[in-house]
N, C-alpha and C positions, 0 to 999 in steps of 0.2 A: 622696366624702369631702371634706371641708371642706380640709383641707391641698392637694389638688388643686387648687380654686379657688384658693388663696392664691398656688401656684406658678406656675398662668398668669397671673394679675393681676401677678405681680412680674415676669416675662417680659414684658407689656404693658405695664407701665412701664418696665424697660428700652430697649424698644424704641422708645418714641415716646417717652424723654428724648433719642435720642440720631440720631446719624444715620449713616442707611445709603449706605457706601461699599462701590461694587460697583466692584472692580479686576482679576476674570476674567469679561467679558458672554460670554453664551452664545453660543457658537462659539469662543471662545478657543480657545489651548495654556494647559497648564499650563506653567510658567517653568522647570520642575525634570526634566518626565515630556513633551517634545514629543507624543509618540504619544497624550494623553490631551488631548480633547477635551471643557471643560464645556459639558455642553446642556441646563445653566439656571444666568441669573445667580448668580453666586458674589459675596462679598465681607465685610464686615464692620461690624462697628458702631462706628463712630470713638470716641475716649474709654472703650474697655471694656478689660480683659483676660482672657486665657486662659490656657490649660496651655502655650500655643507662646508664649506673651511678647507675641502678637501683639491683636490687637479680637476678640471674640466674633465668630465666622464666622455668617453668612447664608445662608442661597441666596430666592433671590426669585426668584418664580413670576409667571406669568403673569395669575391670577388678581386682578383688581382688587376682587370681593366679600368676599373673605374675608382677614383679618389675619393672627393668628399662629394654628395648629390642630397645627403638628407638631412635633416636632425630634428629631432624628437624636443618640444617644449612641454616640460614636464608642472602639474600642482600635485602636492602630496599635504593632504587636510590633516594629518598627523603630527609631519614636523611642522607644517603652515610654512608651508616653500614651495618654492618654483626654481626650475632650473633647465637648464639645455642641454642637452648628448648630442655629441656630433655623429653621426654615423659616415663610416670609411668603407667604401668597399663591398658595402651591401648589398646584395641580390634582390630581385623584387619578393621572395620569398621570407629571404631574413629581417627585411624592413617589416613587412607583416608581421613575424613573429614581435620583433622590439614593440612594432605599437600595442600587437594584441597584451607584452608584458606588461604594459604602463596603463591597460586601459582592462586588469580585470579584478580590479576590486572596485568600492564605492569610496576606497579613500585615495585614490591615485587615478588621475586622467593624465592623458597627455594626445596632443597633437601633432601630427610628421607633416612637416614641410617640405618639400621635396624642389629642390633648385632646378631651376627651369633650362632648358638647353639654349 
């Protein structure tokens, strides 16, 4: 579908206006949840906004080939939100791990859309 293409190209421009601030690197704590461990760069896109007030979240992968191909749409029944990560550079291994992050409590789902070739 044409409107697909339109939505990754405006994701693609997003992303390369602006710059990426990674402020949880993989092995981190989270600042909130000690026991939770990210194991792949986390962080955000300086100059954006979101549903938490904060920069459009990131996670950035390992993968140097490949740009933008995923992103995770996120509900969290706690703060009663939704919201999107782009993932950058993710491997098919680290995209797993993001969704398995998002999807293992009973108060956080989320779903990876993955852009089509």
């Amino acid at each position: 579908m044409e409107y697909n293409k339109e939505f990754w190209s405006a994701i693609d421009t997003l992303v390369n206006q602006s710059e990426i601030v990674i402020d949880r690197p993989k092995g981190s704590r989270h600042p909130k949840y000690p026991d939770f461990i990210y194991e792949v760069d986390y962080g955000y896109l300086k100059n954006t906004s979101s549903m938490d007030g904060g920069g459009i979240d990131v996670w950035k992968g390992t993968d140097q080939n490949v740009l933008i191909d995923a992103i995770i749409c996120t509900v969290d029944l706690i703060k009663r939100d939704s919201e999107i990560k782009i993932l950058i550079g993710c491997t098919e291994e680290e995209k797993q791990k993001i969704f398995e992050t998002h999807n293992d409590s009973s108060n956080m789902k989320g779903i990876l859309i993955k852009r089509e070739s």
